[in-house]
C-alpha positions in Angstrom: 0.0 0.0 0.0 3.2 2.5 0.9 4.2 1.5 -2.3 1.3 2.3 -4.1 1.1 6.0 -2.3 4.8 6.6 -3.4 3.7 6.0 -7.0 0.5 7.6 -7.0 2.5 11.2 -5.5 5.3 10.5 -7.9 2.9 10.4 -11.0 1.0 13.3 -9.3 4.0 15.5 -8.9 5.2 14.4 -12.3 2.4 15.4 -14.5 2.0 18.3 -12.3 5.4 19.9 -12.3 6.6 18.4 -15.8 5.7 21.0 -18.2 6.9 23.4 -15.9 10.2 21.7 -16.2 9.9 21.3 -19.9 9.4 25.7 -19.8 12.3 26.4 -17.6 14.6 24.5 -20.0 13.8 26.0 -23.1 13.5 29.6 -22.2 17.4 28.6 -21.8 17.3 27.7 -25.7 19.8 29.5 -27.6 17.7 29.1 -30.9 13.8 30.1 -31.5 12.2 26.6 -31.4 10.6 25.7 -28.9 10.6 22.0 -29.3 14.4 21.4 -30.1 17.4 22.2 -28.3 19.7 24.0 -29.8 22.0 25.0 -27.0 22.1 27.1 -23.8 22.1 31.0 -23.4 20.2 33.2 -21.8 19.6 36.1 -24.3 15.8 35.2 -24.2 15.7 36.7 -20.7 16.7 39.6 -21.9 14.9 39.9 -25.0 12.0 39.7 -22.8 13.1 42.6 -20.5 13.1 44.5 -23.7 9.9 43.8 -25.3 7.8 46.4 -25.1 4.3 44.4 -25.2 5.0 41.9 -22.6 6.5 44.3 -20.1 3.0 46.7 -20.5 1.0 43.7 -20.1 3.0 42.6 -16.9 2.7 46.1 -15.1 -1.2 46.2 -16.0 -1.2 42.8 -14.3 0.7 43.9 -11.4 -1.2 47.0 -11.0 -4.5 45.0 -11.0 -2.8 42.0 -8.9 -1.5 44.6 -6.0 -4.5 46.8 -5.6 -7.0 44.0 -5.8 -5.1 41.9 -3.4 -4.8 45.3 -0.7 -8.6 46.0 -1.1 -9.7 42.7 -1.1 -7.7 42.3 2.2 -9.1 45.5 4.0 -12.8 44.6 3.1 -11.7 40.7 3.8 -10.4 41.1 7.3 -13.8 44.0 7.6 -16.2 41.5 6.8 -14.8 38.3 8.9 -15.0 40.8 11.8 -19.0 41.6 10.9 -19.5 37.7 10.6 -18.4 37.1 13.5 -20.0 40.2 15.5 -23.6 38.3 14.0 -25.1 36.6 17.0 -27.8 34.3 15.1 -26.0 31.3 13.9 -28.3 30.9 11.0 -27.6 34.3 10.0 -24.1 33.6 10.2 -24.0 30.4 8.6 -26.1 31.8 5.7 -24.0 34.9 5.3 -21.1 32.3 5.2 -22.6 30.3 2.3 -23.0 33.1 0.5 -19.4 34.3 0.7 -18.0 30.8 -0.2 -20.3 30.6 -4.3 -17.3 32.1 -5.8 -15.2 30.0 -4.6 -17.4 26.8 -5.6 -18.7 28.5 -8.6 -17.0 27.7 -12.1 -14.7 30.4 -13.5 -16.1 30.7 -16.2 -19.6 31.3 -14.8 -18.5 33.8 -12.9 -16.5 35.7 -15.5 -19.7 35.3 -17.9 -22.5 36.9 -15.0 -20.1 40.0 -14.4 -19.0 40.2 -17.7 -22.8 40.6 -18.5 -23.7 42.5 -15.5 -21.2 45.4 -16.0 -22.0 45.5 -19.9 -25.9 45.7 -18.6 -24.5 48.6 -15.9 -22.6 50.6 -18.9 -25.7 50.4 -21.0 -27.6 52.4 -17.9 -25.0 54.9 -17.1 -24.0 55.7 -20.6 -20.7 54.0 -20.9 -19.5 54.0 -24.6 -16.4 51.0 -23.2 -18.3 49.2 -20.4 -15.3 47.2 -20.1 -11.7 48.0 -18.9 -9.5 48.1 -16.1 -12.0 49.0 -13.5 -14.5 46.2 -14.3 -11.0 43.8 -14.4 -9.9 45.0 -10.7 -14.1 45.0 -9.8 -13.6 41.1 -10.4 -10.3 40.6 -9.3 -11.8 41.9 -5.7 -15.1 40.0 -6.0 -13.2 35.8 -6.6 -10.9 37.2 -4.0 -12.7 38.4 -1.3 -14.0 34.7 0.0 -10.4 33.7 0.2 -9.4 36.1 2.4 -12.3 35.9 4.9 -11.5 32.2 5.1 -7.9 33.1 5.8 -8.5 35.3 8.3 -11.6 33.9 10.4 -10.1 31.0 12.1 -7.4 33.3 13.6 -9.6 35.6 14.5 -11.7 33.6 16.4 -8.9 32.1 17.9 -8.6 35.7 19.2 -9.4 36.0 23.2 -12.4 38.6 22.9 -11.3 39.4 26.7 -8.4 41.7 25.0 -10.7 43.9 23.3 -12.3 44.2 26.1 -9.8 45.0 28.5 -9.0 47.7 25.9 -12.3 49.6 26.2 -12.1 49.4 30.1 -8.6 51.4 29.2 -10.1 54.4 27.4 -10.0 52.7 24.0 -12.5 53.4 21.4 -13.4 50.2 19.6 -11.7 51.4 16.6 -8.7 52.4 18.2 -8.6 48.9 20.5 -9.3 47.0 16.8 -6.4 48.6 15.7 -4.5 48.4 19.0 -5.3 44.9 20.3 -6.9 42.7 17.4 -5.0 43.3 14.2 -1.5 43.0 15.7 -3.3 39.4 17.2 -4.6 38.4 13.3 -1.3 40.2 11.3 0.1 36.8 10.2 -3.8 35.8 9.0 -4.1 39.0 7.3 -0.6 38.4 5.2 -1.3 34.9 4.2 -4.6 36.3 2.7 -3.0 39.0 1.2 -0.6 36.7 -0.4 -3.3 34.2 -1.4 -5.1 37.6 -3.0 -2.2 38.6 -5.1 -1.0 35.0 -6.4 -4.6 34.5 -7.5 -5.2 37.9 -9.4 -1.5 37.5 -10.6 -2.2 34.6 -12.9 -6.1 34.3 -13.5 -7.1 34.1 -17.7 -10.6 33.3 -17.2 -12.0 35.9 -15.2 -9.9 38.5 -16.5 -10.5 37.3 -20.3 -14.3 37.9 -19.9 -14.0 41.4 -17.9 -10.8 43.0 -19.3 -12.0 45.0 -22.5 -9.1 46.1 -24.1 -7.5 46.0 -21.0 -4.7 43.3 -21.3 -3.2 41.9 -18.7 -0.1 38.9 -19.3 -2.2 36.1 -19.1 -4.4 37.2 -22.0 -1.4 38.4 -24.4 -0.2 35.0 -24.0 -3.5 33.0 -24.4 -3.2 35.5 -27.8 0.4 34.4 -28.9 -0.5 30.9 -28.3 -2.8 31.6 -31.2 0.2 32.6 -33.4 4.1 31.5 -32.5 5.3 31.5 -29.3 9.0 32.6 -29.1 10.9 31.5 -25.5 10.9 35.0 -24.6 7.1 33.8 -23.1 9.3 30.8 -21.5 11.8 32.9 -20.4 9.2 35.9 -18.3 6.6 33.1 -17.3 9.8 31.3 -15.5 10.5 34.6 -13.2 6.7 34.5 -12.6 6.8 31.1 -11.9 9.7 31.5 -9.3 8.1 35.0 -7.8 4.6 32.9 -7.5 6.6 29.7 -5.6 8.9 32.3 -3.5 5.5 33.8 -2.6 3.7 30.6 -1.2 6.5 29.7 1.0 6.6 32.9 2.7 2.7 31.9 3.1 3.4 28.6 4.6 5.7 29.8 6.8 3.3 32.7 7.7 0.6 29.9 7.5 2.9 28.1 10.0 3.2 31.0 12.5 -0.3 31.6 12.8 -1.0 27.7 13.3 1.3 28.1 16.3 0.2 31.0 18.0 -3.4 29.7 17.8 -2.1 26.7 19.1 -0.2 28.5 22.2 -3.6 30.3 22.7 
C-alpha cells in the first residue's frame, strides 16, 4: 500500500510539475524553437526585459494584482470581523454560504455573470467601453474576497475577545482597540490572505479574459500568442513568474505556519 502511495504522488507531482520543467529548460534555448534544443544561453531573458508588449501587459497585471489583493484584504479582514459580531448562527451560517459561491462557482460562470452584469450597468450609465480596467480589478476583488475571509476567520476567532475588552475598560475606542489589540493578534492571517489575494489575481485568464476590455493583462497576451508563435521570450518571463509565484507561497506557509502556532499557544 506505501508503495502504491509513493507511486501515485510521484505520477501526481510528475504530471504536475513536468511542463513546468519542460518551460524552464527551453526559455534557456539559444535558438527560437521551442521543441528542439539547440544550446544554452540566456539572451531570451533579456529579450524579454526589452519587449515592449510583454512588459506593459505585466505592469497592468501587477497593478490589478496589487490593488486588488490590498482591497480585497481591507474589506476581507472587515467582513470576517462583521461575521463574527452576527449573533444568530443561522444568519451567520447563511452569510457564510454566500461568501463561499465564488469560490465553488466555475470560473467561467462567474466571468460570464459580471462580464454581462457590467455591460448591462454601462448600458444604464451611458458607458460608450463598459469594459476595462475598473471592471478587471471589480472582479479581481469579488473571486478574492472569500479567500481572504476564510484566511483570516479561524485566527480571528482564535482571538481572546477578553483583549478587546480590557481595551475599552482602558479608554479605547473600539476602533482604536481593533487597531491596538486585534490586528497586531490576526497580522500573520491577514498576510497569508493577502498573499493568497495577489498569487490568484496575478495569474487568473478566465475571469480576466471575460471582464478586461481592451485592457490586457499577461495572461491574456499570452492565451493571444499561443494563437500565433510562441517565441521562448514567453518561457523565459513566465519562469521569473513562476519563481516569484513559488517564493510567494513559501513565505505563506511559513506565515501559515506561525499563525498555526500562535493559535495553538492560545
Amino acid at each position: 500500500m506505501k508503495t502504491l502511495s509513493r507511486i501515485y504522488v510521484a505520477l501526481m507531482v510528475f504530471f504536475l510539475y513536468a511542463p513546468v520543467a519542460v518551460m524552464v529548460f527551453f526559455s534557456f534555448n539559444s535558438g527560437e524553437s521551442v521543441w528542439v534544443f539547440e544550446g544554452f544561453s540566456g539572451s531570451w531573458y533579456l529579450s524579454a526585459f526589452t519587449n515592449t508588449e510583454m512588459l506593459d501587459a505585466l505592469r497592468r497585471t501587477l497593478i490589478v494584482a496589487i490593488l486588488s489583493a490590498t482591497i480585497s484584504t481591507v474589506l476581507g479582514t472587515a467582513a470576517a470581523v462583521g461575521i463574527l459580531a452576527f449573533k444568530k448562527k443561522i444568519t451567520k451560517n447563511a452569510v457564510m454560504s454566500v461568501t463561499n459561491i465564488p469560490i465553488m462557482n466555475a470560473d467561467i460562470v462567474t466571468g460570464v455573470s459580471l462580464m454581462l452584469f457590467f455591460v448591462f450597468i454601462g448600458k444604464i450609465i451611458g458607458a460608450y467601453e463598459s469594459l476595462g480596467f475598473t471592471t478587471v480589478l471589480i472582479a479581481h476583488i469579488t473571486f478574492n474576497l472569500p479567500y481572504v475571509i476564510l484566511s483570516v476567520m479561524p485566527r480571528l476567532k482564535a482571538t481572546d475577545s477578553s483583549l478587546q475588552e480590557a481595551a475599552l475598560d482602558l479608554g479605547c475606542t473600539p476602533v482604536k482597540a481593533f487597531f491596538k489589540v486585534i490586528v497586531p493578534s490576526i497580522k500573520t492571517s491577514i498576510f497569508t490572505g493577502f498573499i493568497m489575494a495577489f498569487t490568484l489575481s496575478l495569474d487568473d485568464f478566465v475571469i480576466s479574459y471575460f471582464t478586461c476590455g481592451h485592457y490586457q493583462t499577461l495572461p491574456i497576451l499570452i492565451y493571444n500568442m499561443t494563437k500565433k508563435t510562441v517565441t521562448p521570450d514567453v518561457y523565459a518571463l513566465s519562469t521569473l513568474i513562476f519563481i516569484s509565484v513559488f517564493v510567494l507561497l513559501i513565505l505563506y506557509n511559513i506565515a501559515g505556519s506561525k499563525s498555526d502556532k500562535k493559535r495553538g499557544v492560545a
